[in-house]
C-alpha positions as CSV (number, residue, x, y, z in Angstrom):
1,X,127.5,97.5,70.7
2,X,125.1,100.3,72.3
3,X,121.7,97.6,71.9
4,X,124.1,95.6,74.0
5,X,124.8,97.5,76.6
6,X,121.5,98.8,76.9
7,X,120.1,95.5,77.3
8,X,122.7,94.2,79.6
9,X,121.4,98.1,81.4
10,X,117.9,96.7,81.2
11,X,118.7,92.8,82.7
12,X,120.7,94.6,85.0
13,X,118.0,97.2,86.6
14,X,115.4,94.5,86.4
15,X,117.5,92.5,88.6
16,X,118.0,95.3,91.4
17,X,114.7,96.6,91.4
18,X,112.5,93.8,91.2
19,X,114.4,92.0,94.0
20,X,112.9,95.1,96.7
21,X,111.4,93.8,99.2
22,X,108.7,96.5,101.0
23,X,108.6,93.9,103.8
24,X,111.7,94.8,105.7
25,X,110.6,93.0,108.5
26,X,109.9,96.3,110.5
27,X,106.5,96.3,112.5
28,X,104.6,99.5,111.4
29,X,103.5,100.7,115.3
30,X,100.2,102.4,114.1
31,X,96.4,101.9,115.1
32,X,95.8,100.5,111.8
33,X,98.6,97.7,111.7
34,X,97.9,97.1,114.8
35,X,93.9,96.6,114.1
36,X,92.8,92.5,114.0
37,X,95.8,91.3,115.8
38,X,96.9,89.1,118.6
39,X,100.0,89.1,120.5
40,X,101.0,86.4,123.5
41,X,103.8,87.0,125.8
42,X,104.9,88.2,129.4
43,X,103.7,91.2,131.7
44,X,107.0,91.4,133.7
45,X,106.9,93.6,137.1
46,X,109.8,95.1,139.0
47,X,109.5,97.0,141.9
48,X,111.7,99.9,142.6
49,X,114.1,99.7,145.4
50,X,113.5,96.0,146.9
51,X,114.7,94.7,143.8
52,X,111.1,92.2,143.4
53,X,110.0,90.7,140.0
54,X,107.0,89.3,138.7
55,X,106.4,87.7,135.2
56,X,102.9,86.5,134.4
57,X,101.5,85.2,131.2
58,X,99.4,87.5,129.2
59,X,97.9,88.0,125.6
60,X,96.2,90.5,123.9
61,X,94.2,91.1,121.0
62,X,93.6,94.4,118.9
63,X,89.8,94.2,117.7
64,X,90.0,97.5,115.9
65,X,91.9,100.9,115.3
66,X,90.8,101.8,119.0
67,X,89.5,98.8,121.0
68,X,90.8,95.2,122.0
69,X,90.8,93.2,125.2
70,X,93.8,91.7,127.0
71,X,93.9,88.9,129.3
72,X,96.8,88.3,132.2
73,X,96.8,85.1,134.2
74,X,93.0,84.5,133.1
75,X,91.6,88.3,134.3
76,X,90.3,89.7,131.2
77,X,89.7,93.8,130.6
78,X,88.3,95.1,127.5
79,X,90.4,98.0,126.4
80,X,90.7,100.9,124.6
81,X,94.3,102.4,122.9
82,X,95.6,105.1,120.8
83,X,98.8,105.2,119.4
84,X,100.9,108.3,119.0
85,X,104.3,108.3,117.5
86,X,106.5,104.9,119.5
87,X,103.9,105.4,122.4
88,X,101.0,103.1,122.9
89,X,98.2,104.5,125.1
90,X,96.0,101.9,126.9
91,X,92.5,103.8,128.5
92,X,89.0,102.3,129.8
93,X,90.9,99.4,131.9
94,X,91.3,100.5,135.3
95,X,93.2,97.5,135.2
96,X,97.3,96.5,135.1
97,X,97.9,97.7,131.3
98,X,96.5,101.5,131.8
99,X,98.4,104.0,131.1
100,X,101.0,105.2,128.5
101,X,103.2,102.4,127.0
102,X,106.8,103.1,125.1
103,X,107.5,101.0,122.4
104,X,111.8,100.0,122.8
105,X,111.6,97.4,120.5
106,X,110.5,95.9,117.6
107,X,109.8,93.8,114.8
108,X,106.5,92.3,112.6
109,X,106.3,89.4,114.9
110,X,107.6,90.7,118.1
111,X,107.3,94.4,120.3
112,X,108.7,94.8,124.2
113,X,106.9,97.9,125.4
114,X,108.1,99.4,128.8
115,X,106.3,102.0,131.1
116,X,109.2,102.8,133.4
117,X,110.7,105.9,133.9
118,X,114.1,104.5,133.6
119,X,115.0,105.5,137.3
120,X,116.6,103.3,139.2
121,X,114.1,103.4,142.4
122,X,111.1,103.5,141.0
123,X,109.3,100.4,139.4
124,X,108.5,99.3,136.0
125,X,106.4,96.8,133.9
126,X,107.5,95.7,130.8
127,X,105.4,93.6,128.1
128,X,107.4,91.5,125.9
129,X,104.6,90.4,123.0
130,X,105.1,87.9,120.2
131,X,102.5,88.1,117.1
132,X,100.1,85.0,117.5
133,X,98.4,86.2,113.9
C-alpha cells in the first residue's frame, strides 16, 4: 500500500512540476533582453491643451546592452539607452525619442512606453512597439 502511494506521490509531482513553464509570457525590461532586438509600431503625439494628435510609423532596433538606432517616418538616429528599473532612458539623439521613457505596459512581444507627465495640459508621446524578432 505505502509503494503505492508513493508512486502515485511521485507520477503526481512529476506532473506539476515538470509542466512549469519559466516563460510566463512577461517581457524582462532589462538592457540585456532588450540587446539584438527589433520592435515596429507607432510614435503617437498629443499636445497638451489643443487637444492635437499625431501617430507616425516607427521601428527600432536594440544593437546592444547600450546602443541601437530607431527610425520614424524614414529619419533615422543612432541611439544610446539605459534601463533602470520600468524606465527606459534614450541619450545621444537630439532627436524625437530623447529623454526618459516609462514602461506602462507589457508583454514578450509587445511594450507601450509613455513620457507624459500624466497632466492633463501638458503633452505626451507614447510608443506602442510590437517585437519584429
Amino acid at each position: 500500500m505505502k509503494v503505492t502511494q508513493a508512486i502515485l506521490a511521485f507520477g503526481l509531482s512529476l506532473i506539476l512540476f515538470s509542466c512549469h513553464n519559466d516563460d510566463d509570457g512577461k517581457l524582462d525590461f532589462s538592457s540585456s533582453s532588450l540587446k539584438q532586438t527589433q520592435w515596429k509600431g507607432s510614435f503617437i503625439r498629443e499636445n497638451g491643451g489643443d487637444g492635437g494628435k499625431s501617430v507616425e510609423t516607427m521601428g527600432i532596433v536594440f544593437y546592444s546592452e547600450s546602443k541601437g538606432v530607431y527610425s520614424i517616418e524614414g529619419l533615422k538616429y543612432d541611439f544610446g539607452y539605459s534601463i533602470d528599473g520600468k524606465v527606459l532612458i534614450i541619450t545621444g539623439t537630439g532627436g524625437d525619442l530623447e529623454g526618459y521613457w516609462l514602461l506602462i505596459q507589457s508583454d514578450k512581444n509587445k511594450m507601450v512606453l509613455t513620457n507624459g507627465t500624466g497632466e492633463e495640459n501638458t503633452g505626451k508621446a507614447t510608443l506602442n512597439l510590437t517585437r519584429n524578432y
